[in-house]
N, CA, C and O atoms as a Tinker XYZ file with bonds, in Angstrom:
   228  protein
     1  N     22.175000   -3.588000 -120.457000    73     2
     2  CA    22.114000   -4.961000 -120.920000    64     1     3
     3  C     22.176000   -5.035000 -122.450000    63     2     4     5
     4  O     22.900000   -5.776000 -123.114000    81     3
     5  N     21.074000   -3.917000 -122.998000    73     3     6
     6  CA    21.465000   -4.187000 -124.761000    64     5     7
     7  C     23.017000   -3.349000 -124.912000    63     6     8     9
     8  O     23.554000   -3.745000 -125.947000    81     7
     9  N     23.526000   -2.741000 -124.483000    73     7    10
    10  CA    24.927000   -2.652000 -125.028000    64     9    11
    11  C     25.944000   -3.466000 -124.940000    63    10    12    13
    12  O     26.922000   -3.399000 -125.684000    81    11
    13  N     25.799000   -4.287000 -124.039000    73    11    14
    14  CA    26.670000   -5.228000 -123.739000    64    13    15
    15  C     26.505000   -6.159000 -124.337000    63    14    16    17
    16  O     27.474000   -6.858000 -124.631000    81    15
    17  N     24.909000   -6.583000 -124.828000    73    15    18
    18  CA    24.949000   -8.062000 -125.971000    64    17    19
    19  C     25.286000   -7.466000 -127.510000    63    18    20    21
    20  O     25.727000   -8.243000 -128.356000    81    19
    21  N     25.021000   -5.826000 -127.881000    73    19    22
    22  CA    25.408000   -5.670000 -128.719000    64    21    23
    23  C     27.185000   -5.559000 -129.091000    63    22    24    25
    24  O     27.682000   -6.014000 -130.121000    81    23
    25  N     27.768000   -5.021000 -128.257000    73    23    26
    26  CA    29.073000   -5.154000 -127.916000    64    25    27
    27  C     30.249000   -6.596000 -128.122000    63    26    28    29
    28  O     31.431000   -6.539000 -128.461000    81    27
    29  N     29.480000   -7.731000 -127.805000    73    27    30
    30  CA    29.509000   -8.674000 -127.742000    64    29    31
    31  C     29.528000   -9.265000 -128.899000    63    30    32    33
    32  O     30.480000   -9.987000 -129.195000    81    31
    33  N     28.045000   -8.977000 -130.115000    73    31    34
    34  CA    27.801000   -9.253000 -131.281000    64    33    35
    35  C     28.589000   -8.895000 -132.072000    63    34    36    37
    36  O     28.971000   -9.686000 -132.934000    81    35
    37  N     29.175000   -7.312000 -132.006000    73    35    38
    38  CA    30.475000   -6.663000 -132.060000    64    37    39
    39  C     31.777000   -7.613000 -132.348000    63    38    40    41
    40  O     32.259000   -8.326000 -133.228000    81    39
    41  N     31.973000   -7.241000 -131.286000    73    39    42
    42  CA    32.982000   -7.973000 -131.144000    64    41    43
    43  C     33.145000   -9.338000 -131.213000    63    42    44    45
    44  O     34.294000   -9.776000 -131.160000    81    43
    45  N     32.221000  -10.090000 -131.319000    73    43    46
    46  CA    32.623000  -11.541000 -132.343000    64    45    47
    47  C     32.723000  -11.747000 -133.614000    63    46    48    49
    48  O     33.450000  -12.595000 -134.131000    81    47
    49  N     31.817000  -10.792000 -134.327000    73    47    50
    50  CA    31.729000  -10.442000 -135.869000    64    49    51
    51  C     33.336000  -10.098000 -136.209000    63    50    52    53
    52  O     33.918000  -10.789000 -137.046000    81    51
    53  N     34.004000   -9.037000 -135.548000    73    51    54
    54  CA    34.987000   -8.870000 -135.697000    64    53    55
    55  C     36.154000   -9.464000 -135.967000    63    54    56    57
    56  O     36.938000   -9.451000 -136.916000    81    55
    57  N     36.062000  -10.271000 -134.356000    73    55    58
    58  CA    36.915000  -11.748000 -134.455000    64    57    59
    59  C     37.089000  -12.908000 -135.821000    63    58    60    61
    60  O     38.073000  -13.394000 -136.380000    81    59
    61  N     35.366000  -13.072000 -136.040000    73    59    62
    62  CA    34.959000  -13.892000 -137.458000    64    61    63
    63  C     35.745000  -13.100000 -138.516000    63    62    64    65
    64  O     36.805000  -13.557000 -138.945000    81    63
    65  N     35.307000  -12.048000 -138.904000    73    63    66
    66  CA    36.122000  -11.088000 -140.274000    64    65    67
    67  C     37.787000  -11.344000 -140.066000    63    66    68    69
    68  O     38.539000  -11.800000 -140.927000    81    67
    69  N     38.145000  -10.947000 -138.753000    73    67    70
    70  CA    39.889000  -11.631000 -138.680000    64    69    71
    71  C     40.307000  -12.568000 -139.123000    63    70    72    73
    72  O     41.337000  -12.739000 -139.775000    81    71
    73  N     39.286000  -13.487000 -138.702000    73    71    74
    74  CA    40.267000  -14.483000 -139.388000    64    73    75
    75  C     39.913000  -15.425000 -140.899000    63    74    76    77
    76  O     40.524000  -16.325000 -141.475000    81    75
    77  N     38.598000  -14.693000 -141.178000    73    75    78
    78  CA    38.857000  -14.995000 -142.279000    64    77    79
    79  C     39.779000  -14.194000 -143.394000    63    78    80    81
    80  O     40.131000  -14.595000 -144.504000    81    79
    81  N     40.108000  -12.713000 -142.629000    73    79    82
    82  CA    40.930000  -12.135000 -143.882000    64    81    83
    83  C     42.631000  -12.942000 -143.299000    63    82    84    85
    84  O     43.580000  -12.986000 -144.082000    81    83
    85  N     42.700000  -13.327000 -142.310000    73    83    86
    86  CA    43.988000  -14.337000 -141.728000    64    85    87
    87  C     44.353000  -15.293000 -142.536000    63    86    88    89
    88  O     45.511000  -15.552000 -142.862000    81    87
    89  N     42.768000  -16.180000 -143.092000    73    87    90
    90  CA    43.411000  -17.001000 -143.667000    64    89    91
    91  C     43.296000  -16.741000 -145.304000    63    90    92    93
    92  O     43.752000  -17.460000 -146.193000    81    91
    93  N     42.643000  -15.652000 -145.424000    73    91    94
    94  CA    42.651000  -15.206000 -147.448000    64    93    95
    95  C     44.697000  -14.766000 -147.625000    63    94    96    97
    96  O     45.448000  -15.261000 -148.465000    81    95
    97  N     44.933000  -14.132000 -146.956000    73    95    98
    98  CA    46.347000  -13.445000 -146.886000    64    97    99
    99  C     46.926000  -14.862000 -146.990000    63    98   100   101
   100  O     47.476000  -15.171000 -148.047000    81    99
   101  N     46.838000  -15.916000 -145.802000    73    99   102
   102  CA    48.205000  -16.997000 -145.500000    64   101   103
   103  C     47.562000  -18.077000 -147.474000    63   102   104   105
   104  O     48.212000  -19.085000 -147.748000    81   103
   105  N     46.938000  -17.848000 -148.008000    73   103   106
   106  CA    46.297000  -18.609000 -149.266000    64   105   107
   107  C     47.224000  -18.163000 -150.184000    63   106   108   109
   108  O     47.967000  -18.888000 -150.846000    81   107
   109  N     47.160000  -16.721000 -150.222000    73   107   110
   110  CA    48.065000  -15.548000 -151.027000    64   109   111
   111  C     49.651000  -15.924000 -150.390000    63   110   112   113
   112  O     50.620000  -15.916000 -151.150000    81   111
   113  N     49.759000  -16.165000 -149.307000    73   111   114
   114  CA    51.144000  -15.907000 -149.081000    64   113   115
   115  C     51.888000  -17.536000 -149.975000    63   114   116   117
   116  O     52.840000  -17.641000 -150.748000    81   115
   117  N     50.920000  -18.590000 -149.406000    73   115   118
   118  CA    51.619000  -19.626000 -150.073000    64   117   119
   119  C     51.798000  -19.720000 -151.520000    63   118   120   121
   120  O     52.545000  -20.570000 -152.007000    81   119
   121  N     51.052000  -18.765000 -152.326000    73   119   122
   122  CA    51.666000  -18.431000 -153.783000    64   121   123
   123  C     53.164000  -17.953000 -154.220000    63   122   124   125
   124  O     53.524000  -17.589000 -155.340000    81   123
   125  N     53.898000  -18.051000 -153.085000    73   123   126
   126  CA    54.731000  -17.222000 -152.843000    64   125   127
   127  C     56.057000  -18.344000 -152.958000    63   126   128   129
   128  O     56.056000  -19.555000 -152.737000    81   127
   129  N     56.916000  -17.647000 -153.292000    73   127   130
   130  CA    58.229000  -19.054000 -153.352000    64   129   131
   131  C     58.885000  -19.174000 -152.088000    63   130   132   133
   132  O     58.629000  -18.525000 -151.073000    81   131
   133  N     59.421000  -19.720000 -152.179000    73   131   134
   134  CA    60.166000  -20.415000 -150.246000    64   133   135
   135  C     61.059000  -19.148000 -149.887000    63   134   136   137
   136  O     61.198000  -18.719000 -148.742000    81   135
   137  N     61.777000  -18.489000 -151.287000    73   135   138
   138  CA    63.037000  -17.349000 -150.418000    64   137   139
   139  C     61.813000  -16.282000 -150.461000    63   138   140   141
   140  O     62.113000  -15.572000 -149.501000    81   139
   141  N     61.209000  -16.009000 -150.730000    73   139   142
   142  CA    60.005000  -14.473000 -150.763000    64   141   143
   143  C     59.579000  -14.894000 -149.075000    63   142   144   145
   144  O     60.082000  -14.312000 -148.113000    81   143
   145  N     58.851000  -15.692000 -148.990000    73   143   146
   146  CA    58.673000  -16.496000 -147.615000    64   145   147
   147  C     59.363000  -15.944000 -146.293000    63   146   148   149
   148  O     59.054000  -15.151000 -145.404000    81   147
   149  N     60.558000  -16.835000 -146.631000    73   147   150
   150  CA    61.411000  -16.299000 -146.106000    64   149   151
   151  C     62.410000  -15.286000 -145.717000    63   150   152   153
   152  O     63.323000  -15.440000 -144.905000    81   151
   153  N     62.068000  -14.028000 -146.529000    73   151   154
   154  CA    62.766000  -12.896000 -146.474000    64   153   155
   155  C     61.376000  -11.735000 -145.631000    63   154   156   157
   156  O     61.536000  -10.654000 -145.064000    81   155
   157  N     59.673000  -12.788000 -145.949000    73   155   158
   158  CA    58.819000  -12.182000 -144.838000    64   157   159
   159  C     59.081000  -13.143000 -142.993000    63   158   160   161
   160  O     58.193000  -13.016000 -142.150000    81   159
   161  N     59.807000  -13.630000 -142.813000    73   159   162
   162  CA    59.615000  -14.420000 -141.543000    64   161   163
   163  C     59.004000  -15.242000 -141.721000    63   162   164   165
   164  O     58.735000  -15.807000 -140.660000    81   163
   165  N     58.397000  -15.878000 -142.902000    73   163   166
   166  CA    57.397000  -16.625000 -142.335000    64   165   167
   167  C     57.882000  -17.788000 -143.188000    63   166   168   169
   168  O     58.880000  -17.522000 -143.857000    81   167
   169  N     57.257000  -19.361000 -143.345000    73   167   170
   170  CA    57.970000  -20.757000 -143.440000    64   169   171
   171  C     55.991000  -21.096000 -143.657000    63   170   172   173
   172  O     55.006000  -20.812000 -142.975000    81   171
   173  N     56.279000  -22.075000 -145.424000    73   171   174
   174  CA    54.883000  -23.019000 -146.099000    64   173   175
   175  C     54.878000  -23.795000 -144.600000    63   174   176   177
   176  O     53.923000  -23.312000 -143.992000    81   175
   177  N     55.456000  -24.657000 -143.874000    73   175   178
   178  CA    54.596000  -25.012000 -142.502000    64   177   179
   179  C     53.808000  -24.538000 -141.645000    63   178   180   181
   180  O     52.958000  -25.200000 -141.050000    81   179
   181  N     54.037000  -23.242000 -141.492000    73   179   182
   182  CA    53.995000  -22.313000 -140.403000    64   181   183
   183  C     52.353000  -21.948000 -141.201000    63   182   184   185
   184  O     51.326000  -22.331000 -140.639000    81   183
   185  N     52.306000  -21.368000 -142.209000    73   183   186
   186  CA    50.900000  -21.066000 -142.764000    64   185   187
   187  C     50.186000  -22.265000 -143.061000    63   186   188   189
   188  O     48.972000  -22.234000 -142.860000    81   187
   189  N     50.776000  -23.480000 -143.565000    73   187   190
   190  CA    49.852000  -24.778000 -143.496000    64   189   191
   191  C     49.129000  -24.909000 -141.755000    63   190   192   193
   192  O     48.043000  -25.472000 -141.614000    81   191
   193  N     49.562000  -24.575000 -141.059000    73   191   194
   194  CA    49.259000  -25.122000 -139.596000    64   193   195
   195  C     48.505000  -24.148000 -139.253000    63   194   196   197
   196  O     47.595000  -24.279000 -138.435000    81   195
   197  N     48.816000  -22.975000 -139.882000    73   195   198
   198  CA    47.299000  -21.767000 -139.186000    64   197   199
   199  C     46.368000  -21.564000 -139.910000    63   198   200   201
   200  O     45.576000  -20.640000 -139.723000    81   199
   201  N     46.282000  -22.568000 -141.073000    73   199   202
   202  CA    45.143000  -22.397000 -142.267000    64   201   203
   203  C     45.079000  -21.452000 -143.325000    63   202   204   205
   204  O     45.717000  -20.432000 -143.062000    81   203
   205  N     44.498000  -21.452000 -144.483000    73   203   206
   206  CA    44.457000  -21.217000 -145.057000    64   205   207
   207  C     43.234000  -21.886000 -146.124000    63   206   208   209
   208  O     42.840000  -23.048000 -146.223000    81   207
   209  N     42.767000  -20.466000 -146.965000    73   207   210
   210  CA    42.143000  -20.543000 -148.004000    64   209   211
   211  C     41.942000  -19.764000 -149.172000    63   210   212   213
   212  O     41.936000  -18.533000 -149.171000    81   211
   213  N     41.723000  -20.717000 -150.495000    73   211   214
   214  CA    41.827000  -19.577000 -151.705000    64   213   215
   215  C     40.137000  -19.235000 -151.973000    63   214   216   217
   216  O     39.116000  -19.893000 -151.774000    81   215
   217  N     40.375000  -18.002000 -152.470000    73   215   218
   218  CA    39.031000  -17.544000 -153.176000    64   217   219
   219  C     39.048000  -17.263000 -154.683000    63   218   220   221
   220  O     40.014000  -16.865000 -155.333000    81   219
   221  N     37.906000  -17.518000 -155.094000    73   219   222
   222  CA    38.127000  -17.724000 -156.844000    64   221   223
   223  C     37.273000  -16.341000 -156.805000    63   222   224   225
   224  O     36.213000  -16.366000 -156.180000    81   223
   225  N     37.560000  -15.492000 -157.252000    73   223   226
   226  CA    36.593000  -14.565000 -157.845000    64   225   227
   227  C     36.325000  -14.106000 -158.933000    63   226   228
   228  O     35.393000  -13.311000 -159.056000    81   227
């Protein structure tokens, strides 16, 4: 029983850290000009719609 709630704790922490480094990267990516963008696959809509955020450090 405790491995499985720890497992659990695990593995949501994990999930949480994903996506916040998901959305530090798509913050960074929109610094990026439309052909850079686009020569990664990816389109400023496409990262507006899966979020994003900047960090000041």
């Amino acid at each position: 029983m405790a491995r499985n709630f720890l497992h659990t704790a695990y593995d949501r922490m994990v999930t949480a850290r994903e996506r916040q480094v998901r959305r530090y990267v798509n913050g960074a990516l929109l610094q990026l000009d439309d052909d850079s963008l686009k020569i990664l696959g990816r389109s400023r809509e496409e990262i507006n719609r899966e979020g994003y955020q900047t960090y000041f450090f």
